[in-house]
N, C-alpha and C positions, 0 to 999 in steps of 0.2 A: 490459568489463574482466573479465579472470578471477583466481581466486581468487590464483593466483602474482603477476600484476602487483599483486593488492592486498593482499599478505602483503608483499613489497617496500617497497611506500607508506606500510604501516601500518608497519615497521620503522624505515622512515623519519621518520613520525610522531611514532614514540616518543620521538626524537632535536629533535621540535619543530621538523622539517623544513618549516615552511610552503608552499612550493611543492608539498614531495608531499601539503602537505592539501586544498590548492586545487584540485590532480588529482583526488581522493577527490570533494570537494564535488562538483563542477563534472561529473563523471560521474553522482553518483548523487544529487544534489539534486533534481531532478525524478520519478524513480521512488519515490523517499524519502517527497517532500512529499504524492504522489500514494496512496502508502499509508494515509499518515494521514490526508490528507483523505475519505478513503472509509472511516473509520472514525467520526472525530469531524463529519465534514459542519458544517464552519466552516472557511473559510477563513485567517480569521485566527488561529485556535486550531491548526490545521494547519500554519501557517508558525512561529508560535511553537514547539509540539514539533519541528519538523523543524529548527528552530537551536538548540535544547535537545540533541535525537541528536547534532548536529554537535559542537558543544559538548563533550560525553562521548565522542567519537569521538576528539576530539582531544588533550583533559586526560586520559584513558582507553582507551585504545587496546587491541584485543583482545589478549590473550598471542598463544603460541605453542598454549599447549591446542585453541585454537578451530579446527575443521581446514575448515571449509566458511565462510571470509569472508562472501560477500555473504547467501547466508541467514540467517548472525548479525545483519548489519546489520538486516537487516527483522523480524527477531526482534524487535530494540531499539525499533526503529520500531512496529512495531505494539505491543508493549508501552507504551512510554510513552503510547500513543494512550488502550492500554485501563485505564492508570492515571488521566489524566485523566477519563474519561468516569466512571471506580469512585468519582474525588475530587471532582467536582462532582456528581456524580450526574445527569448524563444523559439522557437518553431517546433513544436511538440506534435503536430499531424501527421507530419512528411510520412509517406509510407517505402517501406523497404522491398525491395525484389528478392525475391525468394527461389531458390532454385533446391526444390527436393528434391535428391536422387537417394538409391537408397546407399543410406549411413550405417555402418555398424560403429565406426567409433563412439563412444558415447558423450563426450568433448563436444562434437560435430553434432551428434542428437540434439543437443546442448543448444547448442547456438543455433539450428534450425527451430528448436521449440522459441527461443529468444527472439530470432527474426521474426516469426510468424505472431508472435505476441504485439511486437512492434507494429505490424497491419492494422491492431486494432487502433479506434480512434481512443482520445485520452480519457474520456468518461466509459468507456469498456473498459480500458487496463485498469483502471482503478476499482469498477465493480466487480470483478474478476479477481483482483489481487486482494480486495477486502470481503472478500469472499472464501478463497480458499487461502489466501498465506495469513491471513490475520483475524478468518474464523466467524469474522461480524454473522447476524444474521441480514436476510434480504428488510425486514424494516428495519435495522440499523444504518444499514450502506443506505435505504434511501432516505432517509433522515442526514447523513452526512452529504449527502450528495444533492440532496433538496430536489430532487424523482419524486415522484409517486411512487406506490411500491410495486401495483404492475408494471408499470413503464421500468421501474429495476430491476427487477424478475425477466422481463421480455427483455430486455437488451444486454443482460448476463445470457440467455441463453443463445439471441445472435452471434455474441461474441464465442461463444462456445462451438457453437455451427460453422464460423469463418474459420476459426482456428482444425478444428477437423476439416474443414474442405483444403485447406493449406497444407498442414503437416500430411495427407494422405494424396499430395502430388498434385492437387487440381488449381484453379486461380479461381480469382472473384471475381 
């Protein structure tokens, strides 16, 4: 969905348009929830913020000022994420032990790509997850993440590099 179809929906929104919210949700609830869950690494903490966003999406909907829709959204998104982790206090670094052997279950593939994600530090997971589950481009994510845009580019591709050296048996 690009930012025209969702300056529309949100317009519509404003008006308490239900259907064009269900439009909204029902696109980006899964790259939504996916951002924060690679934030806060709880799932059910992650579904709760991610119907909180929706939530303020809907009783609040962007002006007209906001010229880039969907990178606001993840703005929100990740923000709320890093507000909870500031108000409980957190520990969002710890890293996980990893033990790759080889998996055929795919369940297990599963949860080794998860553990190995977890390695990265919290400003990876998040240039990674709004990268490919939520599509931004590299100057969006570093615009939300307030990087440069090399320095976003370069530490997406580290993180990229750990995560192959991990899921392919080796350590850091």
């Amino acid at each position: 969905m690009d930012d025209k179809m969702l300056r529309n929906l949100f317009n519509r929104i404003g008006n308490k348009d239900k259907n064009a919210f269900s439009i909204v949700y029902n696109d980006l609830k899964v790259p939504v929830f996916t951002v924060i869950f690679r934030i806060v690494n709880s799932k059910e903490v992650a579904e709760d913020i991610t119907q909180d966003v929706f939530v303020k999406l809907f009783v609040s909907p962007p002006d007209l000022s906001v010229k880039k829709l969907r990178a606001w959204i993840f703005t929100v998104s990740r923000n709320s994420a890093i507000d909870y982790l500031r108000k409980n206090k957190v520990l969002h670094n710890e890293e996980i032990t990893l033990s790759a052997h080889n998996v055929e279950n795919e369940v297990l593939n599963r949860l080794d790509i998860e553990q190995a994600f977890q390695t990265l530090d919290t400003t990876e997971r998040e240039i990674v997850t709004l990268h490919l589950n939520a599509g931004l481009s590299f100057k969006q994510i570093a615009s939300i993440t307030q990087l440069s845009l090399p320095s976003t580019y370069r530490r997406y591709k580290k993180a990229l590099n750990k995560l192959k050296v991990i899921l392919s048996g080796g350590v850091l």
